[in-house]
C-alpha angles and dihedrals in degrees: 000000000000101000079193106037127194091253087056094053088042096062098032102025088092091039099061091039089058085048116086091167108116125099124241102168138098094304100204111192106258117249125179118252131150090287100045144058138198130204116190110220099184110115126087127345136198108250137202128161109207089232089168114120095260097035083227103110106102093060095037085064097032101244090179096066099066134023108298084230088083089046089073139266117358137180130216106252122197119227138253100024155100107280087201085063096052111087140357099260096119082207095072091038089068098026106142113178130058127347121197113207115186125186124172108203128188115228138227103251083221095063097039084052122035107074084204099070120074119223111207126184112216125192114190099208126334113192120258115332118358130201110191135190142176132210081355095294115106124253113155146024139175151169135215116058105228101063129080115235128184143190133218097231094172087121101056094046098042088050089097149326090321123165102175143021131212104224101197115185124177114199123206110205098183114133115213135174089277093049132096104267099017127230122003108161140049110264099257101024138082090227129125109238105160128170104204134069114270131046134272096246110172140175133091103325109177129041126288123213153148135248146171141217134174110267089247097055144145097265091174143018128201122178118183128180150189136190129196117169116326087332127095123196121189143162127209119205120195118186106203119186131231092010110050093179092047104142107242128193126226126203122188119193136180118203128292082038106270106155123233102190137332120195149151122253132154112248094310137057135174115201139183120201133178121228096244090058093063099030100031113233114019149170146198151193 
């Protein structure tokens, strides 16, 4: 069995070419500040398995592009989880094809409207490969069922007076020989056939949620150091996206909170410390 078959690639394959959504930077997990928000997104979820012979009709008829309500029946389906889990139908339990996920979700005005403010998805962790849409349009796709990914989807909530988006993700559990774990079907069958000693649970495992950052924002953070003696020397490099020459500030604090230093530098900044200044009094040999 082909857990991407050649139909899938023929309607999506130019779709996916014309998105340049998904993030490939530092990801650092989003945490609210005065500059930016969080919205949780775990809860239920709209459901649907593609039970049909070739597993291929939720793209055949477009799921994605309406509520998955009008496709046909659908469970609520709590996230994150095992959807194998969820129930006691033995069919979805070993389901093994394509999942469809749906979650409306009500914006912020602020973050539909202010051009300034950057709207990201973020999916903890889909198994094992994840397609993901919003407002039916493609922004995102991954593979490997244990990482989180993320997509900048500013441009599809700023387009208009919008109050709400339709985030629509389909989830291929099927295990191959490029896969972790590897194989865990017969070529030619939906049937769970694994060779290793737990089983092949899949869905959307870890939270969802949205979040926002100025469009100028610290997209990674790398500290190095270095100690000789009783003296440290460190750099701390910040990559900050759309404004490479932005001023940031540093703080560096000892507990209980008794500051070191605190400056201004632009993205990068070597510094020296003694140990006292960090342990208090201090001695060496």
């Amino acid at each position: 069995m082909r857990w991407r078959p050649a139909g899938t690639w023929a309607v999506l394959g130019p779709l996916f070419w014309g998105c340049a959504l998904a993030l490939q930077g530092g990801m650092l997990y989003p945490r609210e500040s005065p500059s930016r928000e969080r919205k949780e997104l775990d809860g239920l979820w709209s459901f649907r398995a593609d039970f049909s012979d070739s597993r291929h009709q939720g793209f055949d008829q477009q799921w994605y592009r309406r509520p998955l309500r009008e496709s046909g029946p659908i469970l609520d389906m709590p996230v994150p989880s095992s959807f194998n889990d969820m129930g006691q139908d033995r069919q979805l339990r070993d389901f093994i094809g394509w999942v469809w996920y749906e979650r409306e979700v009500t914006l912020p005005q602020r973050w539909t409207q202010d051009v300034s403010t950057r709207v990201v998805l973020r999916i903890g962790s889909a198994h094992y490969y994840a397609i993901v849409w919003v407002n039916g349009v493609h922004v995102t796709q991954h593979e490997g069922g244990h990482l989180p990914f993320e997509a900048d989807i500013s441009k599809l909530v700023q387009t208009g007076p919008l109050t709400s988006c339709r985030i629509t993700i389909a989830i291929n559990n099927t295990l191959t020989p490029h896969t972790l774990p590897g194989p865990g079907s017969r070529e030619g069958y939906f049937v769970q056939d694994v060779n290793f000693d737990f089983f092949n649970y899949a869905g959307l495992h870890r939270p969802v949620l949205l979040y926002t950052t100025p469009t100028t924002y610290i997209d990674d953070i790398t500290v190095t150091t270095e100690v000789e003696q009783d003296t440290g020397e460190g750099s701390w490099h910040a990559l900050c996206l759309a404004e490479p020459r932005v001023a940031l500030s540093l703080c560096l604090e000892r507990f209980p909170r008794k500051r070191i230093f605190s400056l201004l530098f632009l993205a990068e900044l070597r510094f020296e410390l003694r140990a006292s200044q960090l342990l208090g009094k201090c001695s060496t040999t």
